[in-house]
C-alpha positions as CSV (number, residue, x, y, z in Angstrom):
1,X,43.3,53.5,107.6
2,X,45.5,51.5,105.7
3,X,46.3,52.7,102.2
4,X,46.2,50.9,98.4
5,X,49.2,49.4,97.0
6,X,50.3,51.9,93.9
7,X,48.7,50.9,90.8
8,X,50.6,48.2,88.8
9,X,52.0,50.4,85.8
10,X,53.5,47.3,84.1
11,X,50.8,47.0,81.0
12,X,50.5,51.1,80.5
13,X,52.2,52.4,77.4
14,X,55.3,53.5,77.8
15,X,56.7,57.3,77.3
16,X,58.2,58.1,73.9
17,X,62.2,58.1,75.0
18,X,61.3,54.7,77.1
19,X,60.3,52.9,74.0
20,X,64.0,53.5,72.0
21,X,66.3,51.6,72.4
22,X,69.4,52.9,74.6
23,X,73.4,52.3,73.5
24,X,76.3,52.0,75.6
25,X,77.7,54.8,74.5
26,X,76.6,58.3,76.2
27,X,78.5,61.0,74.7
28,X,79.8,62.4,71.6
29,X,83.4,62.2,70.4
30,X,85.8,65.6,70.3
31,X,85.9,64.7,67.1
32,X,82.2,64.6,66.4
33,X,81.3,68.0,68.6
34,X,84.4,69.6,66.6
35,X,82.4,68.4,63.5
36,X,79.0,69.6,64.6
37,X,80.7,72.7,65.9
38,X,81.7,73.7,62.1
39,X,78.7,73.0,60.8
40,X,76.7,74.6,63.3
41,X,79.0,77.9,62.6
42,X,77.6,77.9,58.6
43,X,74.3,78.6,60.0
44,X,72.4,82.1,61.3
45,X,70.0,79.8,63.9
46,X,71.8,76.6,65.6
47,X,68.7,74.8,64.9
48,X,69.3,74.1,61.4
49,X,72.4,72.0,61.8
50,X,70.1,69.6,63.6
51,X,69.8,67.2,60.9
52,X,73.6,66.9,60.2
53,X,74.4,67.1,63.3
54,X,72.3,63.7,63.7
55,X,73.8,62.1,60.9
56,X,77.0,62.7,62.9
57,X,75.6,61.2,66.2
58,X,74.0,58.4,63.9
59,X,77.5,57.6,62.6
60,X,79.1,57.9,65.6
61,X,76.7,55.5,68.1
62,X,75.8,53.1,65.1
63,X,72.3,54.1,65.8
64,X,70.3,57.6,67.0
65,X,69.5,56.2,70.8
66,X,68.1,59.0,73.5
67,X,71.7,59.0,74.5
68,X,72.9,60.6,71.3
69,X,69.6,62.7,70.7
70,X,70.5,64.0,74.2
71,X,74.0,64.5,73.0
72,X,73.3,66.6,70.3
73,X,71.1,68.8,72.0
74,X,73.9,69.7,73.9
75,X,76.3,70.0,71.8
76,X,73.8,72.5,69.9
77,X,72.1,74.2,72.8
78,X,69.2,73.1,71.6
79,X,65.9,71.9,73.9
80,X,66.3,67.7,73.9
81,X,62.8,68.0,72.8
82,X,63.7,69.7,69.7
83,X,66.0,67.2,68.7
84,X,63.8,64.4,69.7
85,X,61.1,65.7,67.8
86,X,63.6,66.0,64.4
87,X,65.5,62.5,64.9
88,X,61.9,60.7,65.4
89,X,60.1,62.5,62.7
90,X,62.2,61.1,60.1
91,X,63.2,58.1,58.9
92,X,66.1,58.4,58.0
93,X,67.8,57.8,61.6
94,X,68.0,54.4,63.0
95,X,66.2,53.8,66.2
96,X,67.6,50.7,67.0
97,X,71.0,49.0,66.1
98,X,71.4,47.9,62.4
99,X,74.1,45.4,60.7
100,X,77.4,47.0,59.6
101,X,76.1,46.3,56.2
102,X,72.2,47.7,56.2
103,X,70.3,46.5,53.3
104,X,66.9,48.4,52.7
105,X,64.4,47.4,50.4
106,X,61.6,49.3,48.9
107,X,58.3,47.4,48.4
108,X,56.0,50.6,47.2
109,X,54.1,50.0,44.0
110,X,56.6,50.0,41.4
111,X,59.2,48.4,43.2
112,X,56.2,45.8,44.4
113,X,55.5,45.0,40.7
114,X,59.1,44.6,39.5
115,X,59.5,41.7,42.1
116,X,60.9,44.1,45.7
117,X,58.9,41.4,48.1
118,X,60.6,37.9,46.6
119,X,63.9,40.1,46.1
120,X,63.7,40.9,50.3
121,X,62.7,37.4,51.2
122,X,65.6,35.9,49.1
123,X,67.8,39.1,51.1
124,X,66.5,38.0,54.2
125,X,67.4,33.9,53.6
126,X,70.7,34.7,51.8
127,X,71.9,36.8,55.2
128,X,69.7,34.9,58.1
129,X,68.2,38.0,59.3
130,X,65.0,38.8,59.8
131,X,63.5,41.9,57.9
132,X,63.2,44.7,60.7
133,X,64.6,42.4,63.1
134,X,68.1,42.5,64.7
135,X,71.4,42.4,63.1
136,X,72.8,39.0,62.2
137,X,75.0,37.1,65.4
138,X,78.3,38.8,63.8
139,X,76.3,41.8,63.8
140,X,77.5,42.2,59.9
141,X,73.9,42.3,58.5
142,X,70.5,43.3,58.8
143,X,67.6,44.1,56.3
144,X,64.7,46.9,57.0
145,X,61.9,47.1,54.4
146,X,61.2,50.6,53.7
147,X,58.9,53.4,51.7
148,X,60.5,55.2,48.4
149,X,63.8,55.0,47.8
150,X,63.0,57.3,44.9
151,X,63.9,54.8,42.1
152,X,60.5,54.1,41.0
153,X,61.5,54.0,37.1
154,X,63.7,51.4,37.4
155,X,62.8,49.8,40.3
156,X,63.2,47.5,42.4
157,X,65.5,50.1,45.0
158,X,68.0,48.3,47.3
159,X,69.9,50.5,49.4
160,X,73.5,49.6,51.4
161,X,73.9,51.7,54.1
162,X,73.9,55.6,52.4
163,X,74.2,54.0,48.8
164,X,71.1,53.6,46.6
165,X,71.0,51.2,43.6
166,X,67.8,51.5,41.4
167,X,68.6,50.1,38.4
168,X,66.8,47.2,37.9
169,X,68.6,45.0,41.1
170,X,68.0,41.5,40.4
171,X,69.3,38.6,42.8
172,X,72.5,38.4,40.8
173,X,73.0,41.9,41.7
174,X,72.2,41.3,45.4
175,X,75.0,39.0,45.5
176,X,77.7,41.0,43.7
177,X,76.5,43.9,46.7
178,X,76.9,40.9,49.0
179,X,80.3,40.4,47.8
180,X,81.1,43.9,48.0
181,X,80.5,44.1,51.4
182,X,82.8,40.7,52.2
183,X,85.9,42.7,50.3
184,X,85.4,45.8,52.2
185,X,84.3,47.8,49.3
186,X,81.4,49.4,51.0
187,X,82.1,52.1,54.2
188,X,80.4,50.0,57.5
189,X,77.0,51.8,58.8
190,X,78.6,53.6,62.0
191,X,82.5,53.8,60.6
């Protein structure tokens, strides 16, 4: 009796951690577990420095890969499911590798109505990046369009890696954050 070839698994879904994205780098920094370490020690129950201690990962691979989610589990004896769980529930953490300089771009309601969606299409031309694509060849720039950036009174929100502008950004504006970037005036996304 003579017995079936496995079944071809190629066009099944693929598990959770098999759909990120995975960096070279494996492992945290001294300087990064040190970091995690302190903050960790401010709290009764490890599990609550996980989101810091995420941001620091984040910082440190560029991006939050299974790599660095496994990283901080262990550096916060924490189960990797916990941490995977945290890091995939929010948005604030990068799945995938971003620009040095990460534009984001709200297009809710009132950002919609003040002009967001021209404003990201002029981004998108001005830096030859795709919105939720890769970063740019020189890997300086990329552009995500998001939910609520929480400046819905003066909208349209832009945000540059962890700095929000909401007051009114116009394609004049753009450019001077553009610009801002070329000096060096902005800290890069994983620096």
């Amino acid at each position: 009796m003579s017995h079936p070839l496995p079944p071809d698994t190629g066009e099944l879904p693929l598990a959770p951690g098999q759909r990120l994205l995975e960096s070279s780098r494996k492992e945290l920094s001294p300087e990064a577990l040190a970091e995690i370490q302190a903050i960790a020690s401010r709290y009764p129950d490890r599990m609550a420095a996980t989101l810091p201690a995420l941001h620091i990962a984040q910082r440190e691979f560029g991006f939050v890969s299974l790599a660095a989610m496994k990283a901080v589990a262990k550096a916060l004896g924490l189960p990797e499911g916990h941490v995977f769980g945290v890091a995939t529930f929010y948005t604030m953490y990068q799945k995938k590798p971003v620009g040095q300089y990460h534009f984001q771009v709200c297009t809710n309601i009132s950002c919609a109505l003040n002009g967001a969606a021209p404003l990201l299409q002029k981004l998108c031309a001005r830096l030859g990046v795709e919105a939720g694509g890769p970063p740019s060849a020189d890997g300086k720039w990329s552009v995500e369009e998001v939910e609520c950036l929480a400046g819905c009174g003066t909208a349209p929100c832009v945000q540059v890696n962890h700095d929000v502008y909401d007051e009114f950004v116009d394609e004049k504006m753009l450019e001077e954050m553009i610009a801002a970037c070329q000096r060096g005036e902005y800290r890069p996304w994983a620096h």
